[in-house]
Phi, psi and omega in degrees: 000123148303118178243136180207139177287160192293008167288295207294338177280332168270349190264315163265029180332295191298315201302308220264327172294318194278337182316299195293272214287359173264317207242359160086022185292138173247162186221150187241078164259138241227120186272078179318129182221154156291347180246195190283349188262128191281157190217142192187150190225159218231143188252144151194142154342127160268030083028256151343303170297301185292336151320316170295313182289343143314285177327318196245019142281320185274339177285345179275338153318297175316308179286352164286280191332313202275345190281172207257147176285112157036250146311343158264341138351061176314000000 
């Protein structure tokens, strides 16, 4: 993972695009903010996304499945 701020992310936009889809680079770009909490948003292989998005889906599948029914609930 790449971390670069988000000046650096508007000056190499193509580069950095080219980056992710050729070589599977994920990027950490770093937001200016006022306040004390760092804030940042993240490039990643869409690839990847679906793999995350598969992982939390199926985690959310889980958590259904397991709450107790209802209907049995005396």
């Amino acid at each position: 993972m790449k971390t670069i701020t988000a000046a650096q992310f508007e000056q190499d936009f193509e580069a950095i695009i080219d980056d992710v889809a050729q070589n599977k680079t994920t990027y950490k770009i770093l937001l200016s903010t006022d306040s004390d909490q760092e804030q940042a948003v993240m490039v990643i292989p869409y690839e990847e996304y679906e793999y995350l998005q598969d992982v939390y889906t199926d985690s959310l599948n889980l958590k259904e499945q397991s709450k107790p029914n209802q209907d049995t609930i005396l």
